[in-house]
N, C-alpha and C positions, 0 to 999 in steps of 0.2 A: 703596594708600590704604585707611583704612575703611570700611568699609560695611555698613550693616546695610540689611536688606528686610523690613518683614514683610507676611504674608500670612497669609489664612483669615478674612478680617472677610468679611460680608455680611449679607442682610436675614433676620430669626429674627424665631418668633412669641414672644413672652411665654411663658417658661417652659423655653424650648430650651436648646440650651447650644451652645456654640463653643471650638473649640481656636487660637489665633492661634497662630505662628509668627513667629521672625526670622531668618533664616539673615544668621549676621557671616564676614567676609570682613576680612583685610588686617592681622590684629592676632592677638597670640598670646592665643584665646578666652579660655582655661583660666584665665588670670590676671586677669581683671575681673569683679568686680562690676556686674550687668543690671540693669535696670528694667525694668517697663513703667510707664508717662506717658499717662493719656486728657485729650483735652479735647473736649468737650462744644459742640453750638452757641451761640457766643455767650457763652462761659465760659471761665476760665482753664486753666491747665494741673491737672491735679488725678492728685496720685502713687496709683498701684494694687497696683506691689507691686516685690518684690527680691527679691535669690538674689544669697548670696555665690561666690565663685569656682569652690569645689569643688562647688557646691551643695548642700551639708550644712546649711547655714541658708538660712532661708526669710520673707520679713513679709511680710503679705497684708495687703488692706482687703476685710472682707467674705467673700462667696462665690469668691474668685479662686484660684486655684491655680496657682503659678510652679513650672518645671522649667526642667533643662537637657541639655542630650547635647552633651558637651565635643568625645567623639568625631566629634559631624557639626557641631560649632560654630553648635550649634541653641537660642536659647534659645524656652520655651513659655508661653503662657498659657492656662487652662484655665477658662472663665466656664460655669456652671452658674445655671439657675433663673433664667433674663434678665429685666432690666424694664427699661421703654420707659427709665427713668431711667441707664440703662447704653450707650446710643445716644452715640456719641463716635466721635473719631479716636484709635487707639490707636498708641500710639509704644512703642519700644523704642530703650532709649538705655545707652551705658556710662557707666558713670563712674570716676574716681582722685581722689585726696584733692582734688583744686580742685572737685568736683562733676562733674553731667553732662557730657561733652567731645563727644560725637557720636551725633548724633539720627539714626534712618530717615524714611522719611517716610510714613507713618503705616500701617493700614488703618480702613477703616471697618466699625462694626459700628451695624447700626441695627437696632433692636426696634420692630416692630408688626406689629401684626394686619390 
């Protein structure tokens, strides 16, 4: 079955940076187009970034930076220069032409001092 985990959220001062991770499981990686999906307390869902299959394209919001390593069926995300306003649960989801199909269940990245 699918599965995606991700991990590397935790508590950073303003200004830090953080590398999230999703390790996917149960699907041929190499062939899907990633996300990462944050939401916010008390907020909707709000898109951060993509990376198409081979990882040769890339669309960010902001300071984000999306990879991937097909070979360890790892996708990344890369957050530089944190502010409290970047505090959310971060998802990592695939998707195919119907849109997103299958969500992880989250990590958390929270900003303060």
């Amino acid at each position: 079955q699918v599965e995606l985990v991700e991990s590397g959220g935790g508590l950073v001062q303003p200004g830090g940076s953080l590398r999230l991770s999703c390790a996917a499981s149960g699907f041929t990686f190499s062939s899907y187009w990633m996300h990462w999906v944050r939401q916010a307390p008390g907020k909707g869902l709000e898109w951060v970034s993509s990376i198409n299959s081979d990882g040769g394209s890339t669309y960010v919001k902001g300071r984000f930076t999306i990879s991937r390593d097909n070979a360890k069926n790892t996708l990344y995300l890369q957050i530089n220069s944190l502010k409290p306003e970047d505090t959310a649960l971060y998802y990592c989801t695939r998707s195919t032409n119907g849109g997103y199909d299958y969500w992880g269940r989250g990590t958390q990245v929270t900003v303060s001092s």
